[in-house]
C-alpha positions as CSV (number, residue, x, y, z in Angstrom):
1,X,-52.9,-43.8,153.7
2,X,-50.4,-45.9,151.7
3,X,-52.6,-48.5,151.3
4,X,-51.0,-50.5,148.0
5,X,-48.2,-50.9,150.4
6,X,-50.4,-53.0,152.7
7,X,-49.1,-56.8,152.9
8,X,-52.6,-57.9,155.2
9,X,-55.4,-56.1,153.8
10,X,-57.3,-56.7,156.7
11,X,-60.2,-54.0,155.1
12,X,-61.5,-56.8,153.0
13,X,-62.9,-58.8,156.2
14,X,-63.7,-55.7,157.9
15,X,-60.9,-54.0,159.9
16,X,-61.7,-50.1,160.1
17,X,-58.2,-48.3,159.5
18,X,-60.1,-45.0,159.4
19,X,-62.9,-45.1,162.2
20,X,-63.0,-40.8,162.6
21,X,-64.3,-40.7,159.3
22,X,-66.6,-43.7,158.3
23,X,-70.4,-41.5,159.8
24,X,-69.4,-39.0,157.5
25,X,-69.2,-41.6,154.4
26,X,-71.7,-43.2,155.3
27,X,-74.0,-40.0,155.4
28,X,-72.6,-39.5,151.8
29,X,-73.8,-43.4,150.6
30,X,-77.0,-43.3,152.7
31,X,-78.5,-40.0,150.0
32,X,-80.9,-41.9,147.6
33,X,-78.3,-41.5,144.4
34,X,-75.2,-42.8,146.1
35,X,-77.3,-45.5,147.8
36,X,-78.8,-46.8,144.2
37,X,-75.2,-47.0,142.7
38,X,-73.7,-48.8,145.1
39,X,-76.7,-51.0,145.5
40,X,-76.4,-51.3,141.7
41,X,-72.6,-51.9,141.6
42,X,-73.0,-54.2,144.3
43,X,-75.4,-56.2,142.8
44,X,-73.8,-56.5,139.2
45,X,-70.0,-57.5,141.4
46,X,-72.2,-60.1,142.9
47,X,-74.0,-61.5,140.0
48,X,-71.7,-61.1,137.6
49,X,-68.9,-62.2,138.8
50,X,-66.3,-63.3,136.5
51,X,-69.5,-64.0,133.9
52,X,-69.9,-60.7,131.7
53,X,-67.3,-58.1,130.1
54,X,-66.9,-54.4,131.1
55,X,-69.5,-53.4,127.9
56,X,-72.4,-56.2,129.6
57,X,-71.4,-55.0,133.2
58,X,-71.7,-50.6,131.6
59,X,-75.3,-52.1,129.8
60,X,-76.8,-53.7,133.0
61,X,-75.7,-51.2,135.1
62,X,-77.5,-48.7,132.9
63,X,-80.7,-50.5,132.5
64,X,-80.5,-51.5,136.4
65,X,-80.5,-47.4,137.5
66,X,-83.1,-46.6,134.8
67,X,-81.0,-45.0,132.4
68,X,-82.5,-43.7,129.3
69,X,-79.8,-40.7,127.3
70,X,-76.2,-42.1,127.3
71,X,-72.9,-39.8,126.3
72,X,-70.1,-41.2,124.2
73,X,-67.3,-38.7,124.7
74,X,-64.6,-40.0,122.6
75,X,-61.4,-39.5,120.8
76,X,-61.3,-38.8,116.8
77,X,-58.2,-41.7,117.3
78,X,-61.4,-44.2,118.3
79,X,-64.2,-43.3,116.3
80,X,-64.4,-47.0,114.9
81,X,-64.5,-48.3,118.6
82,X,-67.1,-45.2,119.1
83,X,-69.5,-46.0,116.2
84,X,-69.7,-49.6,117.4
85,X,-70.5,-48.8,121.0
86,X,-73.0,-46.2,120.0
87,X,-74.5,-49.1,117.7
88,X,-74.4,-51.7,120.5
89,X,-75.9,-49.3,123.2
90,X,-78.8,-47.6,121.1
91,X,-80.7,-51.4,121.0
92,X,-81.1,-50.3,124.5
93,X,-80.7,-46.8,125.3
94,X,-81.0,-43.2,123.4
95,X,-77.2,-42.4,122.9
96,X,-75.7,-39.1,121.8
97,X,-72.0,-39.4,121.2
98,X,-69.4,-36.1,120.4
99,X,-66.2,-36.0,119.1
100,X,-63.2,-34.5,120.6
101,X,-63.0,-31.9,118.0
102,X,-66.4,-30.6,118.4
103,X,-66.5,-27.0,117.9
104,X,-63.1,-27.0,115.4
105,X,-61.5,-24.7,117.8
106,X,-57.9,-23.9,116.6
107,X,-54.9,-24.5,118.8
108,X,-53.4,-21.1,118.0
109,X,-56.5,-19.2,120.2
110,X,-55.5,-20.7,123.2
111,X,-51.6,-21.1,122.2
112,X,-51.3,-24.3,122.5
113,X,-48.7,-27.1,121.5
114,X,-49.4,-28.6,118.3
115,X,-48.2,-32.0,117.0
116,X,-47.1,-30.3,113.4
117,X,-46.9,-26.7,113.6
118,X,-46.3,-26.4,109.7
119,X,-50.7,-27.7,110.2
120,X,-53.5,-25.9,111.2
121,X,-54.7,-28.2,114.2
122,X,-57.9,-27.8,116.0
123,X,-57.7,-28.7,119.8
124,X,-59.2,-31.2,121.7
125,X,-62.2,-29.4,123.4
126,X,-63.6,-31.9,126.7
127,X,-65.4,-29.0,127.9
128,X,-67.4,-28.3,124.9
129,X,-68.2,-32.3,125.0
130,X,-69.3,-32.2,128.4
131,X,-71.1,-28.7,128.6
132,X,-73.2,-30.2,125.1
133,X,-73.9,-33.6,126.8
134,X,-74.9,-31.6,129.7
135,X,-77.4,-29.6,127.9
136,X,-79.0,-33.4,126.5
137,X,-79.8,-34.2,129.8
138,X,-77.7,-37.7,129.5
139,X,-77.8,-39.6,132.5
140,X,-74.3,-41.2,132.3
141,X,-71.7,-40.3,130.3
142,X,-69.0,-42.9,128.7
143,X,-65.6,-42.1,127.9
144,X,-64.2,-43.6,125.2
145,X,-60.1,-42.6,124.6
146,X,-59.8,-39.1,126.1
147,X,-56.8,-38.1,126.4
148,X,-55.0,-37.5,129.5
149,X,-55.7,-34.2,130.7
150,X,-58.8,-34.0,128.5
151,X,-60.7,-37.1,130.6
152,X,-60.0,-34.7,133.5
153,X,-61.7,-32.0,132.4
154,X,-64.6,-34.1,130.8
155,X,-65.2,-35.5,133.9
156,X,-65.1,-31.9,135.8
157,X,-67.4,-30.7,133.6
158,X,-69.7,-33.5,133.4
159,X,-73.1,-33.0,135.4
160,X,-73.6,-36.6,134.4
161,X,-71.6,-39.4,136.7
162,X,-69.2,-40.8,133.9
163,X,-67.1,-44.3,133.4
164,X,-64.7,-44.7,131.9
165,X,-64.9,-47.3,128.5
166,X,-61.3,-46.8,126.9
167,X,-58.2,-45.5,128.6
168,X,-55.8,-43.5,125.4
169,X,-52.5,-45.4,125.1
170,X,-51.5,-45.5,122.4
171,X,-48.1,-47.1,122.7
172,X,-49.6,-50.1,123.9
173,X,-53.2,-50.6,122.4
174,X,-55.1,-48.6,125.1
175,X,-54.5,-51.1,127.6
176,X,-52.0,-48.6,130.1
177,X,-52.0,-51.6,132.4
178,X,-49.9,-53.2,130.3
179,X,-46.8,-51.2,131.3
180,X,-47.4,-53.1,134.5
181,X,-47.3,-56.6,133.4
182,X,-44.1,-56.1,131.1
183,X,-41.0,-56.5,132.7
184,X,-39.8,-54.1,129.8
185,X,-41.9,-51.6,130.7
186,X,-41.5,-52.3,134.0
187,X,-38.0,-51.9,134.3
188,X,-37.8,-48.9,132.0
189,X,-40.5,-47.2,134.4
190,X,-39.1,-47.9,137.8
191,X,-35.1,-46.4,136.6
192,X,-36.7,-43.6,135.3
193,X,-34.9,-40.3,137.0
194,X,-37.0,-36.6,137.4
């Protein structure tokens, strides 16, 4: 599939480019979980449409599937943007958030690369985040800032579905779609050689 190279799009009025394997995902949506979240997601799309932020859309959606425990995974870099999303999501929900550095595991255990070496530097622990968010119970987990890498793991070790709140850049303000829309960026990104 190369489908961002598409010039019709035809999928978006109903075209079927992979018929052998739409019964299979539709088994997948048709189990009660997947069913409510797309029913949900559907519902807020339609609604919503162009009407509420990304923070009103994560809210409804929450209070829509029945949520009750929330997760704030989020980077020591973010905890401003952390406290005030834990403080706008608890008038609604029971939130537990946890820092990066839980645990104060040093980078020297696992050997790895540190920003100073002359520092002792504890590492960025996504596991520990999700296996203690896990062991909460939370029903959706928010990530606020991971870094790359680290949201990968968060999200493999997650037994919560997870979103995404904040993407880390922090060249350009956490907004990584930005290198899109500047034709600096741009430029510099599409001469760049391996």
């Amino acid at each position: 599939m190369k489908c961002s190279k598409c010039i019709k799009k035809l999928c978006y009025t109903g075209k079927n480019c992979r018929k052998d394997i739409t019964e299979e995902i539709l088994e997948e949506y048709n189990k009660k979980e997947n069913l409510k979240i797309a029913e949900v997601s559907s519902y807020i799309e339609a609604i919503y449409y162009m009407k509420i932020t990304r923070l009103e859309e994560i809210i409804e959606f929450c209070k829509l599937m029945d949520y009750k425990k929330i997760g704030i995974a989020f980077c020591i870099g973010l905890e401003n943007e952390a406290k005030i999303l834990d403080e706008i999501l608890s008038q609604h929900f029971d939130v537990y958030s946890v820092c990066c550095k839980v645990c104060g595991i040093d980078k020297d255990i696992l050997k790895l690369k540190k920003i100073n070496n002359n520092n002792k530097e504890a590492m960025c622990n996504p596991i520990g985040q999700a296996k203690i968010l896990n062991e909460i119970g939370t029903d959706l987990n928010i990530i606020v800032g991971l870094c790359i890498g680290h949201d990968i793991l968060f999200q493999k070790y997650s037994k919560a579905p997870t979103t995404t709140f904040i993407v880390k850049d922090r060249v350009l303000s956490h907004n990584p779609a930005g290198a899109l829309y500047s034709k600096y960026y741009l430029k510099k990104l599409k001469n760049l050689k391996s």
